[in-house]
N, C-alpha and C positions, 0 to 999 in steps of 0.2 A: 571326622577324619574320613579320609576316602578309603575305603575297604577294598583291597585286591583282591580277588578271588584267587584264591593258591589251591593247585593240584596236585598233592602229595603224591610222590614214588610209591609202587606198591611195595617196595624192601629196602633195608638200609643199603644194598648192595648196590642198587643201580644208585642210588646218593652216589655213592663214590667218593664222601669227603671223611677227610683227615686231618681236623684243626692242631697238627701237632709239629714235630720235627720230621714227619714224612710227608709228602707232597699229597694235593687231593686236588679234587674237584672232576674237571671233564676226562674222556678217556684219553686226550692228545696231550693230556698235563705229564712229561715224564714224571716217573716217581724218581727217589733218590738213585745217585749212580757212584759207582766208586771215581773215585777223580784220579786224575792219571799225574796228580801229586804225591797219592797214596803210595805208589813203586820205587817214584823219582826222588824221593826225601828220606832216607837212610839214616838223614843224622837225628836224632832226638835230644833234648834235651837232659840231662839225667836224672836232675831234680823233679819230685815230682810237682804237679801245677800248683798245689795246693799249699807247698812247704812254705811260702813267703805270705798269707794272706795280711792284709792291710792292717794295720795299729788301732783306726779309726772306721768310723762308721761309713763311711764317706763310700758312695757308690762306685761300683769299678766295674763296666762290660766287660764281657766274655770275648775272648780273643784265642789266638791261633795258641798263646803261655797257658790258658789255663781259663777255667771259669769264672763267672760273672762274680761278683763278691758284694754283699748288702743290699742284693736288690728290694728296693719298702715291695711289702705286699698293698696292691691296690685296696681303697677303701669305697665299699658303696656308695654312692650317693647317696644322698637324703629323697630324691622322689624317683630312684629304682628300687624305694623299697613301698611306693604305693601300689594300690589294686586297680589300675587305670591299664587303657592302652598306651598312652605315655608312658606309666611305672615298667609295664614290661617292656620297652623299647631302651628308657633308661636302661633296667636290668640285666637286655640283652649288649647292649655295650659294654656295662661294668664284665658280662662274663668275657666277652673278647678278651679284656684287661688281664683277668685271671687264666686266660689262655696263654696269653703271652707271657706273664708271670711264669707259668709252668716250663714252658718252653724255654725261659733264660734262667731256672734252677733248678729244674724237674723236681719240684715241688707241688706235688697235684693237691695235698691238703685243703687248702682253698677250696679251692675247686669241686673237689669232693661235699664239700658241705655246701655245695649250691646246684648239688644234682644229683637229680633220684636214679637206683639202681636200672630202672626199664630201661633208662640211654644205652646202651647197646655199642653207638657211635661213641659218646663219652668215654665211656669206659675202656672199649678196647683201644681206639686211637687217638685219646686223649690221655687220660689218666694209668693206664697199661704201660703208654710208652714213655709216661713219665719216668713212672716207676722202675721199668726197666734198664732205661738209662741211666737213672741213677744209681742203681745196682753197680754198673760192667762200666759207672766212671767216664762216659763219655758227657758230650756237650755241646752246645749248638752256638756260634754265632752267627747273627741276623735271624730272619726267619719273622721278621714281625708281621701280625696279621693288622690287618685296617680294615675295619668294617664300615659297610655304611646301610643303615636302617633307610627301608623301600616301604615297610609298611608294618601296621602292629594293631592288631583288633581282637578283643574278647570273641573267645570262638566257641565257650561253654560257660556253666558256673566255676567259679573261679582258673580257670582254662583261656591263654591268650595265644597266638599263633603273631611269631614276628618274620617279617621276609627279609633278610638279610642277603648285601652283594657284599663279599669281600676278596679282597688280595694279598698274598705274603709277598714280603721281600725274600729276594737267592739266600742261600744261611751256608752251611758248611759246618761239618758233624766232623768230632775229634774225638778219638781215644786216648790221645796223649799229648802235652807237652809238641806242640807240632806235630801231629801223628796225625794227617787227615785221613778221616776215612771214607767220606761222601760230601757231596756237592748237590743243592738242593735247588731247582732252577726255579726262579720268579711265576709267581703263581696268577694267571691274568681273573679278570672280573668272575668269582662264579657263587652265583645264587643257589641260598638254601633256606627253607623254613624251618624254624626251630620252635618249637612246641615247649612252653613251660607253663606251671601250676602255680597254683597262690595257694599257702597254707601261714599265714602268719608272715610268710615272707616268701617271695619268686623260686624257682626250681627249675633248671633246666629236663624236661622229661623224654623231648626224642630232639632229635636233629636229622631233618631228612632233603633230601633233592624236591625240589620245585620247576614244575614245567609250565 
């Protein structure tokens, strides 16, 4: 495999990224903004979003009514669970999955169990704003990440280094029944290397800005 050579950010800070329901990457990416539907739409619904949930298993997105309903939790693959630089390119795909996962239920659970406390990044603006938002009832639709694997090579003992470009789609963030309360703009091409471990099975351990 061709081996890029990646220059890690000296902080998570200059990364700049936020694989969540808040906007990341470069400094010209707006973050989220209230939308000026938020003032303009008075009426709500009164029912809450959740009062009618479906009979059946049967998947249903997340919309302006109310949240996603049965979304399947993504399942590994069979070789993102090998000790290769394929396994961790696999790996790192499958966690994009679990990213978006989180983002259409804020359900960090997953996810959680496939990343070590040092993530920093994970944590706060992954797994935090999961949590959070599901707390205060809110919910996102769109917002999907799409990754695309640039490069993945063992960079220690059991230690691989993946370079990842990716993009979201616009989303739009509800507290209620029609109640927007931010608007999330399309997220263009931006690269970052993600640092995960092998212990029996892959790890996400940092996520940082690549130059």
């Amino acid at each position: 495999m061709n081996a890029r050579k990646i220059k890690i950010a000296a902080s998570f800070a200059a990364a700049a990224l936020v694989l969540s329901g808040c906007n990341a990457g470069n400094a010209e990416t707006p973050t989220q903004h209230p939308s000026k539907e938020t003032s303009a739409s008075p009426t709500k619904v009164p029912q809450s979003p959740t009062t009618t949930p479906s009979n059946t298993n049967e998947y249903k997105p997340a919309s302006a009514a109310g949240p996603a309903e049965n979304v399947p939790i993504p399942k590994m693959p069979a070789d993102a669970k090998e000790y290769s630089e394929e396994g961790a390119a696999a790996f790192t795909k499958y966690y994009f999955d679990l990213v978006n996962y989180s983002i259409e239920t804020n359900d960090a659970d997953p996810l959680k169990k496939v990343t070590t406390k040092d993530c920093i990044v994970c944590g706060v603006s992954i797994i935090d704003e999961a949590t959070e938002a599901k707390k205060v009832g809110k919910w996102q639709v769109g917002g999907k990440h799409h990754p695309k694997i640039l490069d993945s090579y063992i960079t220690g003992d059991k230690l691989a280094a993946v370079t990842v470009e990716y993009t979201a789609d616009r989303a739009k963030i509800y507290l209620g029944a029609n109640d927007l309360s931010a608007e999330l703009d399309e997220l263009e091409p931006t690269t970052v290397a993600i640092g995960v471990s092998f212990d029996q099975r892959w790890q996400v351990y940092e996520i940082v800005g690549s130059e």
